[in-house]
C-alpha positions, 0 to 999 in steps of 0.5 A: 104907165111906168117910166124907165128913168134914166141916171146921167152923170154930173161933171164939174165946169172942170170937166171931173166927175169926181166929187166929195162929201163936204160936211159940218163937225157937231159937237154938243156942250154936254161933250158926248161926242161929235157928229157930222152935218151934210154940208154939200159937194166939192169938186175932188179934182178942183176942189170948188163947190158944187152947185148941183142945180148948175150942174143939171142946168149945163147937163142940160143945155149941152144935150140941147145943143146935141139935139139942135146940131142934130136937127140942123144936119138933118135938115141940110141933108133934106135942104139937099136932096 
């Protein structure tokens, strides 16, 4: 059985969306050049870092309380028929 998967967007504590690759500049003593290293995220509005597993954690609880602020007006409009 196949699963659609579903991509949600991250959003930085701050509120953007927009982040920027961080990275680590190489260079060997051989000198033949330089390179880069994956160094993690930062926030393009605030410029903090990014946690990423954070980011999903709040992602989550927030569609948590969606669910549960929706189950609670369901049951008040059963609590009130």
């Amino acid at each position: 059985m196949r699963t659609l998967v579903e991509w949600r967007q991250l959003a930085c504590p701050c509120g953007s969306v927009t982040f920027g690759h961080v990275v680590h500049l190489r260079w060997n003593s051989a000198g033949t050049g330089t390179t880069t290293e994956p160094a993690g995220w930062r926030c393009a509005d605030c410029g903090k870092p990014v946690d990423t597993a954070e980011l999903i954690r709040l992602l989550q609880l927030v569609e948590k309380q969606k669910e549960l602020k929706s189950l609670q007006e369901e049951l008040g409009e059963h609590a009130t028929a």
